[in-house]
C-alpha positions, 0 to 999 in steps of 0.5 A: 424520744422520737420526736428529737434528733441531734443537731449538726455542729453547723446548724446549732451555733454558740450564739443559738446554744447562748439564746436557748440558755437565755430563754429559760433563765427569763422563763416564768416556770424557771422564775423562783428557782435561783438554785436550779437557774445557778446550776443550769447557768454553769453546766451550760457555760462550762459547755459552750467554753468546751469544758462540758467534760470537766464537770463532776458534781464536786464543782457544781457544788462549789462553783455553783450551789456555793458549797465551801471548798471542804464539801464532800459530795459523798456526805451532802447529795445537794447537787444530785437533788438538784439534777433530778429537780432541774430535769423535772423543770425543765420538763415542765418549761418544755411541755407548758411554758414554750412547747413549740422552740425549736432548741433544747437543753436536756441534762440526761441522766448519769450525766451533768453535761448539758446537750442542745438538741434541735426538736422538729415540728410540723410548723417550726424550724431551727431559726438563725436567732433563737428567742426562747427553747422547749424541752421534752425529756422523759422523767427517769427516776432511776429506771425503776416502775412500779409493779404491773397491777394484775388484769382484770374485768369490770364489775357489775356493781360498782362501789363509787368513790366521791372525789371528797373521799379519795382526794387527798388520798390519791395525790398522796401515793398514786403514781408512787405506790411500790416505786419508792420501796423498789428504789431502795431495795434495787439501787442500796441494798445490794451496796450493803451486803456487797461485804466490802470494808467500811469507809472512814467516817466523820466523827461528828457523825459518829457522836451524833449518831451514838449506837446507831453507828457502834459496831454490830449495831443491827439497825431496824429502819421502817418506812411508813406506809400512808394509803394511796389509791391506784388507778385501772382501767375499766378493761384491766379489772376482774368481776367481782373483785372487791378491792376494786372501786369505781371512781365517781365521775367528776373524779375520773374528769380530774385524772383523765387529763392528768395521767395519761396512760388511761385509755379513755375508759371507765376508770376503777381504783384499787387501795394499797398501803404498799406505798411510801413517799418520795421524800421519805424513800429518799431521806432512807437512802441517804441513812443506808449510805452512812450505815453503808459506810459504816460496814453495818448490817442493817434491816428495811421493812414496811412499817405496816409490818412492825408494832411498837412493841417490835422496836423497843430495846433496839436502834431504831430509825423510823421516817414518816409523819404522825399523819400515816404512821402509828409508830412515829405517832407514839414516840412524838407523843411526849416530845415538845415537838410534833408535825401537823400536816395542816399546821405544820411543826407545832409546840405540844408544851403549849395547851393551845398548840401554837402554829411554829412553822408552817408550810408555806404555798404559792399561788398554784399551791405549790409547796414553796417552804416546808419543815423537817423534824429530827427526833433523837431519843433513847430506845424504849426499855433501854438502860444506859443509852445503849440504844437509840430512836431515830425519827425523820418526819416533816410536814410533807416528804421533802421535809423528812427527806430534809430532816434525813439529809441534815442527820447524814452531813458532817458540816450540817452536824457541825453547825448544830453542835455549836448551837448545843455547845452555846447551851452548855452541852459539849457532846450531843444530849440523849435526847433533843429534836431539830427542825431543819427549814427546806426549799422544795420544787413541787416537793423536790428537795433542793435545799436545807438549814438548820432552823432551831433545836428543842433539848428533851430534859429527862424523856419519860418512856423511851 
């Protein structure tokens, strides 16, 4: 951060650090999002009051997301989605909001401690009354990139790609491909063959998850693999490389202004199903934790690599969607319950499909409220439910990650319990779905609830 130096104790005032804190509680970008307005509103006065290093992410959950005294950070990951959702705000304030303030909040990474930082340009300074603050931080997400794509030259007969074709395509996996993957693998797997002795485990996630918590378990999980289009200049292609596409030129105007590590060039586009979604990274991170926990071995693989065949007779935990995973799309099949993308969660009992919950949108067309879906099913082929499926799923990623994030916490467990036991079921049913209700920020998680639950009665084929 160049462009950023610290400021003397001298030139930023309380009375500055209190304005700055003020202007971006009243900002528009900040306007919808009371969660991070909670939490920024409490790291910072812990701050001013000298208290900055008494912040732990237990307090925030309690003083400021309003977790009860009993929550355990451990087992509910509310306050660090929200940490990586605030940073991105803040982002977004700095860059388009208020570019041009001289004083900054910036939570950095690893820490929960806000800093003020006097930010220099050519036409302003740090004034005696600061109306309004910008921020301009880089977006860290957990120090991992993607893998460096090969050089290569351009090609003397282009295939052109239609913006029609490649749309949804490209928002769905461009800037995530190999990156979500890698997350698992570099910040989780080392923790689970570290051979460390098990914690201890809440009971209520050890009836909830059945045989995918007993000893020796050998968990598969898969995450799905949607298709995503990566993005080259025209100066790091080889000839003749047929996985190498031009983009058509109203496509290359729309990215251009949206990613800028394009140099300028004719840009080219390259397909990969080595891709997965952030929310479905995330919601397989919070499994691996409870499995962590649990001492279980456990095996992560690409679902492009498995058949349905391969996951028979053995625990299963799949994340992903219908939409971009076969496998989720055979075991759904015959569940009352399945995602939709464009409908949302929706009834399979009723012949016309009937719209249940949808995802809802503002006027930017951000997502505003989506939907998870849980599945917990017996595992096909097997005899005395001695083995189980698991499904996360949602109408986008936040929404499976939801779905994850819900299955991982013992209060939220609890909670639905209860509901069962209000239909005559005191221990879990072997099989039966959960749609969990969340509120993203530009599909960042930042918080969950239950929503309803569907009993599966005698499940044909699994």
């Amino acid at each position: 951060m160049s462009d950023l130096a610290v400021a003397s104790e001298s030139a930023i005032t309380v009375q500055h650090k209190q304005a700055a804190l003020d202007a971006v509680l009243h900002s528009q970008t900040f306007a919808r999002a009371d969660q991070l307005k909670s939490f920024l509103k409490y790291v910072c006065e812990m701050e001013l009051a000298g208290r900055g290093h008494e912040l732990t992410e237990y307090l925030i959950g309690v003083e400021a997301l309003g977790r009860s005294p009993n929550y355990s950070p451990g087992d509910d990951s509310a306050v660090r989605n929200r940490a990586f959702a605030l940073r991105k705000k803040l982002q977004e304030y700095y860059e388009h909001e208020q570019p041009d303030f001289p004083l900054r909040i910036e939570l950095t990474k690893g820490s929960y401690c806000p800093h003020f930082i006097e930010h220099h340009s050519s036409d302003s300074s740090l004034p005696q009354q600061v109306s309004a603050v910008s921020a301009k931080e880089e977006l860290l997400v957990n120090s991992v990139a993607p893998d460096v794509l090969p050089e290569v030259a351009a090609l003397p007969t282009p295939v052109i790609f239609t913006r029609t074709q490649v749309y949804t395509a490209f928002l769905s996996g461009v800037l995530l491909t190999a990156l979500c993957a890698g997350v698992i693998y570099v910040l989780v797997r080392p923790k689970l063959m570290a051979g460390s002795s098990p914690a201890v485990i809440a009971p209520i996630l050890t009836e909830a998850w059945g045989p995918i918590l007993a000893p020796n378990a050998d968990v598969l999980m898969c995450v799905a693999n949607p298709p995503s289009l990566a993005v080259h200049d025209e100066s790091e292609i080889f000839n003749n490389d047929p996985t190498v596409h031009q983009a058509a030129p109203d496509l290359e105007n729309w990215i251009k202004p949206r990613f800028r590590t394009t140099k300028g060039n004719d840009l080219f586009l390259s397909i990969t199903t080595n891709s997965t979604y952030w929310g479905d990274s995330l919601g397989a991170m919070a499994t691996l934790k409870i499995l962590s926990y649990a001492g279980l071995t456990s095996h992560i693989l690409p679902e492009k690599v498995t058949t349905v065949s391969t996951l028979r007779r053995r625990n299963v935990i799949l994340f992903g969607a219908p939409e971009y995973s076969p496998a989720i799309t055979h075991f759904l099949e015959k569940c009352p319950l399945s995602v939709s993308y464009l409908r949302g969660i929706i009834s399979q009992e009723d012949a016309s499909n009937q719209l249940r919950y949808a995802i809802k949108r503002d006027q930017q067309f951000h997502a505003t409220e989506v939907y998870g879906l849980i599945t917990v099913l017996p595992s096909e082929s097997s005899t005395g439910d001695q083995h189980r499926t698991v499904i996360f799923s949602g109408v986008n990623s936040a929404g499976a990650q939801a779905a994850a994030e819900f299955f991982s916490s013992p209060e939220n467990l609890l909670e639905l319990q209860t509901h069962l036991k209000k239909e005559g079921y005191e221990r879990f049913p072997p099989a039966y779905q959960v749609v969990v209700k969340a509120d993203p920020d530009d599909n960042l998680l930042l918080s969950f609830k239950y929503e309803t639950h569907r009993v599966i009665s005698a499940p044909t084929g699994h």
